[in-house]
KEDREN-922181 format. One record per residue (C-alpha): y, x, z; residue number from 1. Coordinates in Angstrom, 2 decimals. Layout:
SITE         y         x         z   seq
SITE         Y         X         Z   NUM
...
//
This chain:
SITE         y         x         z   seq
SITE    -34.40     13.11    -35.65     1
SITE    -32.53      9.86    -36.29     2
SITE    -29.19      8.96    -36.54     3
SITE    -28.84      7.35    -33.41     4
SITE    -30.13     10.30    -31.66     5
SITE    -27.92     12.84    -32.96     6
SITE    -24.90     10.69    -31.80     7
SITE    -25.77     10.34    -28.58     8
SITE    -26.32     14.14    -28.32     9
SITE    -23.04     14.51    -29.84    10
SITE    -21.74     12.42    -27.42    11
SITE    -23.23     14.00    -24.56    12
SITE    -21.90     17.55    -25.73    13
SITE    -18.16     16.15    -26.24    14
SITE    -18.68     15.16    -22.47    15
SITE    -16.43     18.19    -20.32    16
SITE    -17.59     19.91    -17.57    17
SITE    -15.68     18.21    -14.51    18
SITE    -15.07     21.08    -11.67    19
SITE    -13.81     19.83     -8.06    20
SITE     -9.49     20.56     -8.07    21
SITE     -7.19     20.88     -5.44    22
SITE     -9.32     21.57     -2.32    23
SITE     -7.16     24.18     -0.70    24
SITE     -4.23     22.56     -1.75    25
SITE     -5.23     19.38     -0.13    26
SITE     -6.21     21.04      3.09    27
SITE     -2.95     22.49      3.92    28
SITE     -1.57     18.71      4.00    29
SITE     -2.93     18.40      7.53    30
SITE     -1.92     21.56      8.64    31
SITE      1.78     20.95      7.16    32
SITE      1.85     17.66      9.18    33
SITE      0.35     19.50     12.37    34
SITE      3.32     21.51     13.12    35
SITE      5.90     19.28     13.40    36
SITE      3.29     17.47     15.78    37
SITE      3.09     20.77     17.43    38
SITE      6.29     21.21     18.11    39
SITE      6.93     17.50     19.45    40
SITE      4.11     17.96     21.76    41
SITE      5.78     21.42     23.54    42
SITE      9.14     19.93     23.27    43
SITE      7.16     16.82     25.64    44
SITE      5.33     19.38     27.63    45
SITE      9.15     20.72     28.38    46
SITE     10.31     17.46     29.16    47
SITE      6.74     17.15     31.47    48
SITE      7.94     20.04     32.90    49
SITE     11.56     19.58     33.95    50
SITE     10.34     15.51     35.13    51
SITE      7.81     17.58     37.81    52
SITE     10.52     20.14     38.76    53
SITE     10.64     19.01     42.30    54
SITE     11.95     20.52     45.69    55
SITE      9.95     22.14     48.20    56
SITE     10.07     19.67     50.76    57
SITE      9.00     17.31     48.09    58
SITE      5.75     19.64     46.70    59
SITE      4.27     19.90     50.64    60
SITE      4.78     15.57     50.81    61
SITE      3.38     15.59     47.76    62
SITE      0.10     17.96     48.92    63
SITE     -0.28     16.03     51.65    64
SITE     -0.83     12.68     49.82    65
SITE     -2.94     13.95     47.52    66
SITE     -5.34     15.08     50.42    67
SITE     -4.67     11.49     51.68    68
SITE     -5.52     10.21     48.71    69
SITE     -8.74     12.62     47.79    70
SITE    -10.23     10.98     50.96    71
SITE     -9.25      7.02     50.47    72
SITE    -10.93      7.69     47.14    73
SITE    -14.04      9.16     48.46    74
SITE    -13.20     12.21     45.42    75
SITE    -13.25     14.82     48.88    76
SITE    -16.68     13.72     49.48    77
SITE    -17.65     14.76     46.28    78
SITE    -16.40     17.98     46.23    79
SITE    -12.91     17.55     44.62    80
SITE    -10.79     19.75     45.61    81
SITE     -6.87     20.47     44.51    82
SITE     -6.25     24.01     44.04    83
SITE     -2.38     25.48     42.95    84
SITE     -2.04     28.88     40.84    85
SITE      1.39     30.92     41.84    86
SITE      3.46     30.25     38.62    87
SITE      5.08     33.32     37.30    88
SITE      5.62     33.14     33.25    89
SITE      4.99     36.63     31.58    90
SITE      3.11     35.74     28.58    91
SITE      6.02     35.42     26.62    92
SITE      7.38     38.81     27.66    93
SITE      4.24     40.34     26.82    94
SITE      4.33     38.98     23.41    95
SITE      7.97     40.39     23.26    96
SITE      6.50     43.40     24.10    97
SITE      3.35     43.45     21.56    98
SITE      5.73     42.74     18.57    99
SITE      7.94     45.48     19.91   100
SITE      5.05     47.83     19.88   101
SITE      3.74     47.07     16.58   102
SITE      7.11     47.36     14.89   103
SITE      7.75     50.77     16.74   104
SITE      3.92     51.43     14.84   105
SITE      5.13     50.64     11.43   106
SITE      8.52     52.51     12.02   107
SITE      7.02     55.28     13.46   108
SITE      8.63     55.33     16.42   109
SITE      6.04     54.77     18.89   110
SITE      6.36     56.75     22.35   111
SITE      4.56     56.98     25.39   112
SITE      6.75     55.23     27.44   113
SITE      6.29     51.91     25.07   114
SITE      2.31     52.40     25.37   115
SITE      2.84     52.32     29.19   116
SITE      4.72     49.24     29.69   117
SITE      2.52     47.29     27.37   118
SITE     -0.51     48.98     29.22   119
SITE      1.65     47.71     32.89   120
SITE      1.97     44.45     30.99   121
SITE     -1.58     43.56     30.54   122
SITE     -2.47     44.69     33.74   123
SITE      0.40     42.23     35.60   124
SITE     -1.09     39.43     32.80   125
SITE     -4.11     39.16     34.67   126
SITE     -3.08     39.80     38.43   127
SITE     -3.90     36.71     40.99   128
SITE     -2.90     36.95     43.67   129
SITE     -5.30     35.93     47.31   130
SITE     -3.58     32.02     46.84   131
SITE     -5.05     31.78     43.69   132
SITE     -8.32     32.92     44.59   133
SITE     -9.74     29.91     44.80   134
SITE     -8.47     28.14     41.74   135
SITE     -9.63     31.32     40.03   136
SITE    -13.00     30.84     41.24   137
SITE    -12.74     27.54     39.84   138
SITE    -12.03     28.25     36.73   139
SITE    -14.60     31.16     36.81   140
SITE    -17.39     28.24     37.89   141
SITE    -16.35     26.58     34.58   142
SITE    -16.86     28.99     32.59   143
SITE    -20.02     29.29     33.78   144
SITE    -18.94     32.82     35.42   145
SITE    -17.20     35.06     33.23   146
SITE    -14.59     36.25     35.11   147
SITE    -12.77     37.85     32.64   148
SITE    -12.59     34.62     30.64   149
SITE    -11.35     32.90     33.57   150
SITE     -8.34     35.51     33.82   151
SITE     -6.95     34.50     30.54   152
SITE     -7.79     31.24     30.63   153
SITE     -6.12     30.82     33.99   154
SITE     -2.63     32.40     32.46   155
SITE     -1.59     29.09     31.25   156
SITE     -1.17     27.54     34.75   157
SITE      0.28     30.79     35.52   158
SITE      3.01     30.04     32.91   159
SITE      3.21     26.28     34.30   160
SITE      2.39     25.26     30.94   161
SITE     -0.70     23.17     32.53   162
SITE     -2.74     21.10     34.93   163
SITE     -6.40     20.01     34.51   164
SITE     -9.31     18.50     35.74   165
SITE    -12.32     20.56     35.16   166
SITE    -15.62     18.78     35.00   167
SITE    -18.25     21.50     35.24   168
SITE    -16.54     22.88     39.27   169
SITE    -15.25     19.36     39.52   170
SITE    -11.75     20.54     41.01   171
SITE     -8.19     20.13     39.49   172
SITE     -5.95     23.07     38.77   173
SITE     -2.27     23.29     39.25   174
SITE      0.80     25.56     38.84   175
SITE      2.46     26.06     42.12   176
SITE      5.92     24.69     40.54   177
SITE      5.59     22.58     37.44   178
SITE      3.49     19.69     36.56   179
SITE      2.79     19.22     40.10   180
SITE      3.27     15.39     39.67   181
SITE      0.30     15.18     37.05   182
SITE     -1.90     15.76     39.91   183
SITE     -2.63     12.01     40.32   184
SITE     -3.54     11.84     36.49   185
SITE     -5.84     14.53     36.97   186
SITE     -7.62     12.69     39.50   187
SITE     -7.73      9.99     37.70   188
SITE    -10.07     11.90     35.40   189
SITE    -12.15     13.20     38.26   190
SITE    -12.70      9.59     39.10   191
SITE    -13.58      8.95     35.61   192
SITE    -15.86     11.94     36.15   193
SITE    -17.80     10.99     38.98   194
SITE    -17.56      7.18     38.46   195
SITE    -19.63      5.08     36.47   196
SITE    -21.35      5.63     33.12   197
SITE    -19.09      4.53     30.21   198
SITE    -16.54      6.51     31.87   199
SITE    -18.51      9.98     32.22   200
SITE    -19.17      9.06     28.58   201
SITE    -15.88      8.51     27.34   202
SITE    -15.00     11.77     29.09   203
SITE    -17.98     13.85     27.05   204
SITE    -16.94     12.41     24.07   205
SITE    -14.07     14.15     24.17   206
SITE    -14.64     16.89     22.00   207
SITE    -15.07     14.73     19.23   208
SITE    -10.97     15.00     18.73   209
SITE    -11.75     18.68     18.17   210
SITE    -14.75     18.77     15.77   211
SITE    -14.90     15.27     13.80   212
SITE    -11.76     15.20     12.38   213
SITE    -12.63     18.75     10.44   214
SITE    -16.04     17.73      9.57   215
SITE    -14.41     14.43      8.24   216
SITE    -11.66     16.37      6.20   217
SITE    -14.53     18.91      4.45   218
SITE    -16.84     16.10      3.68   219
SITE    -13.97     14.05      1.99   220
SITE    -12.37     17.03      0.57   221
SITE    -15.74     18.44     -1.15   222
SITE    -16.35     15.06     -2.46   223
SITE    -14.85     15.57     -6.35   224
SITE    -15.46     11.99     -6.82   225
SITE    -11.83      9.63     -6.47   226
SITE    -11.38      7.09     -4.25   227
SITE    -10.46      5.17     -7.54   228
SITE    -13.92      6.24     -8.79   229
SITE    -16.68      3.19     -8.84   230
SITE    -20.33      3.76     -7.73   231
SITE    -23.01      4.55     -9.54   232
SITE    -26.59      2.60     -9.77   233
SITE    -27.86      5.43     -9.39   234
SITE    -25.71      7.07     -6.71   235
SITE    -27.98      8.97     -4.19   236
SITE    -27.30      8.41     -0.33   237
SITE    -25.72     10.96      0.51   238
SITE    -23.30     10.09     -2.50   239
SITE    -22.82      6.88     -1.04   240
SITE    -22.23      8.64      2.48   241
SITE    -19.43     11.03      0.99   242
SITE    -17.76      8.30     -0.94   243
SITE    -17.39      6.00      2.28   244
SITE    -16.12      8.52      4.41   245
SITE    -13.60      9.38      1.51   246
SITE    -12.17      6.34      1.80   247
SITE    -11.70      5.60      4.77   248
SITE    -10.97      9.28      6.01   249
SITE     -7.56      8.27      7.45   250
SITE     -9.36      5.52     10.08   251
SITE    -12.46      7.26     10.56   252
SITE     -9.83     10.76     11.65   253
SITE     -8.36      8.37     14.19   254
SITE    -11.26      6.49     15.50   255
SITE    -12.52     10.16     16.25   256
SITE     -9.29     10.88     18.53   257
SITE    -10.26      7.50     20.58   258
SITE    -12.42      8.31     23.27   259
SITE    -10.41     10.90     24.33   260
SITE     -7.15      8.76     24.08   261
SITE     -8.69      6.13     25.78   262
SITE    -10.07      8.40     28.91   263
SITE     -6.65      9.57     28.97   264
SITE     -4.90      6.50     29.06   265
SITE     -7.30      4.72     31.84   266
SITE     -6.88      8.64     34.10   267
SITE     -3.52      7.98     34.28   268
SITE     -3.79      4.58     35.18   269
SITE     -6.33      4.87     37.69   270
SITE     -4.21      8.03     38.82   271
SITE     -1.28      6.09     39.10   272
SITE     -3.15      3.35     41.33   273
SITE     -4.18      6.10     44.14   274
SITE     -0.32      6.92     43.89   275
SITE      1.20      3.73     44.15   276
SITE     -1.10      2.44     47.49   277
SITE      0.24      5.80     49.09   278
SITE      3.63      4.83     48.65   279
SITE      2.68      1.12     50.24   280
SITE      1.37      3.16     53.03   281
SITE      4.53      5.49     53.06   282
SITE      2.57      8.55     52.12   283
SITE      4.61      8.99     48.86   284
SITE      8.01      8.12     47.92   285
SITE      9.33      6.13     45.63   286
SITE     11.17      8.88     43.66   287
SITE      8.32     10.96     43.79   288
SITE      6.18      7.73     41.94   289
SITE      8.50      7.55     39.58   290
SITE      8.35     11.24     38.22   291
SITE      4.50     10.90     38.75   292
SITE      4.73      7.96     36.07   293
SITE      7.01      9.89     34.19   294
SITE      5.01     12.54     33.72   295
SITE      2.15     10.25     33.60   296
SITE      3.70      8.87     30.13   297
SITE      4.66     11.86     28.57   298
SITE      0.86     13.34     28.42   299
SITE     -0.24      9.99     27.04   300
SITE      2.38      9.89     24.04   301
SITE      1.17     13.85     23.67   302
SITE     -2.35     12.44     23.23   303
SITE     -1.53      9.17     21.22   304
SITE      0.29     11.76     18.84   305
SITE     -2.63     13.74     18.11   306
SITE     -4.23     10.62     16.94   307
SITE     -1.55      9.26     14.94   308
SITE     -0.77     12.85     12.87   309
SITE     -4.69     12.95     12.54   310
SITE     -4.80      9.55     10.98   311
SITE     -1.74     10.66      8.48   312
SITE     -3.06     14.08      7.76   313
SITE     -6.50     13.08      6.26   314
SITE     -5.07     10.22      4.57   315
SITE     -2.58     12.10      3.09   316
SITE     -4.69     15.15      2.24   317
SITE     -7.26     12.63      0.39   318
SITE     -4.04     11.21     -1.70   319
SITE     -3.26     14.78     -2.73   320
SITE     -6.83     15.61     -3.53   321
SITE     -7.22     12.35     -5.94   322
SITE     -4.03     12.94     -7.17   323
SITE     -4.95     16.83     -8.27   324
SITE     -8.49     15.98     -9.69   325
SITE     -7.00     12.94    -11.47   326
SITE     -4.62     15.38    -13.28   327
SITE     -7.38     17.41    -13.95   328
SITE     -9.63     15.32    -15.54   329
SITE     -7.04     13.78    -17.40   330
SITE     -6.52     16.73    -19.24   331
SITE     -9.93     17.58    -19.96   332
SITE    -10.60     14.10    -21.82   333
SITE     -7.47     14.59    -23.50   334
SITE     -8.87     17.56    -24.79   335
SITE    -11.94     16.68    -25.86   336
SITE    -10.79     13.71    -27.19   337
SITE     -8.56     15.90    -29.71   338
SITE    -11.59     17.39    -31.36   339
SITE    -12.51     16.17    -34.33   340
SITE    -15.47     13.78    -33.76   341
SITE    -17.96     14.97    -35.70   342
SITE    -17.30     18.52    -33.59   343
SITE    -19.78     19.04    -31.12   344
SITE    -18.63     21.17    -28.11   345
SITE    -19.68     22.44    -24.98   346
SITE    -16.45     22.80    -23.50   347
SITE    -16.09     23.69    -19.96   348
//
């Protein structure tokens, strides 16, 4: 064997054994940065929800210009229909109750009594009453007929913590008390719905807030190669693939939450159209516009949020990562560089 082949052996064994670092760590960036977000986006909500806290007189005006304005639209004619759940908040108490219950568990100290209330509790949870029959059936159509499903998934306009448009039964959902002025919004997104391509597009592209960004996060995240790092001649495609979206994981995160940002933005505006002819035409008043806008604005900057955090958190989390396997490999040259150099190794 000659010379020059024994050295590059050598030098091939003094090479370390590079492992991928700081995954998990790195994935709890986004997570971190998610619950401030989180609770920005209840604290809006709240704010939603005292904005639509409106009198009674002012919720039947309001019902009847949505009807007015379900029919100048030509939604009625295709089916859309407004349907109100009776609000009456006892998730939270239940929860107070389940935490009760498992402490009285651990303690010991569980009675029948406690087993009964919770057991009352549940059974109160999912109790509609006939007025909500027909949002419930709504809901049930969505779900493509579990009713069960529809029960729980029903208890958060129950709590007045929501209104929505459903697609599938193409009818909008409301609590009886708040939120009431996001109505128009809503059917902004049923016109989106049953309007013209690009729109129904936008709309089923939606989802894409909910999957991409993880997908992105994994595939930039399992990538042990830095950002720092140059290509390879030889670098297969899928390298190539994994290396781009690494680097641009931040803008790629936010282009994700786009369509759905976008078909939110144009639902309210289109929403707030239908509302602002019915107050030329006397239908709607002028304070109740102005909560509906409101309202209107506070859902967007929940929305726009999403997408902003989402660009941070994967930019961020890619930082950390680098930063981590940097560290990391630093060492292990370090090391190997220490050994004598006539040492061959096969450090890993």
């Amino acid at each position: 064997m000659s010379a020059n082949s024994i050295n590059n052996q050598t030098e091939r064994n003094r090479q370390p054994k590079i492992r991928n670092k700081g995954i998990i760590r790195a994935s709890c960036i986004p997570m971190a940065i998610t619950t401030p977000a989180s609770i920005a986006s209840i604290k809006l909500i709240n704010i939603m929800k005292k904005v639509s806290n409106i009198s009674k007189g002012d919720s039947i005006e309001l019902s009847k210009a949505v009807q007015k304005g379900l029919h100048e639209t030509g939604l009625y004619d295709k089916g859309v229909r407004v349907y109100k759940i009776k609000e009456n908040p006892t998730l939270s108490e239940f929860m107070k109750k389940i935490i009760e219950l498992v402490k009285k568990f651990i303690t010991k100290k569980v009675d029948k009594n406690s087993i009964s209330e919770t057991e009352t509790l549940v059974k109160n949870l999912t109790k509609y009453d006939r007025k909500d029959l027909k949002a419930l059936n709504a809901i049930t159509e969505e779900v493509r007929g579990n009713e069960e499903i529809a029960k729980f998934q029903a208890l958060i306009f129950k709590e007045g913590a929501n209104a929505c448009y459903l697609p599938h039964a193409n009818k909008i959902i409301t609590p009886d008390k708040s939120l009431q002025t996001s109505v128009f919004h809503e059917m902004g997104h049923a016109l989106n719905n049953n309007g013209g391509m690009l729109l129904k597009v936008l709309q089923k592209a939606r989802p894409l807030a909910k999957i991409t960004p993880a997908i992105i996060l994994l595939i930039a995240l399992l990538n042990k190669r830095k950002t720092t790092d140059k290509p390879k001649e030889n670098d297969s495609k899928l390298q190539k693939g994994a290396d781009f979206v690494k680097k641009n994981a931040g803008i790629l995160t936010g282009l994700s939450f786009m369509p759905m940002i976008l078909e939110e933005g144009i639902a309210s505006l289109r929403g707030q159209k239908i509302a602002k002819n019915l107050v030329k035409t006397g239908e709607l008043s002028k304070e109740l516009f102005k909560k509906v806008k409101l309202t209107n604005l506070c859902g967007f900057a929940s929305y726009a949020l999403a997408g902003i955090i989402g660009y941070i958190g994967a930019k961020l989390a890619v930082k950390v990562k680098d930063k981590i396997q940097a560290e990391y490999e630093t060492k292990k040259y370090n090391k190997i560089s220490s050994l004598p150099k006539n040492l061959k190794t096969h450090q890993g």
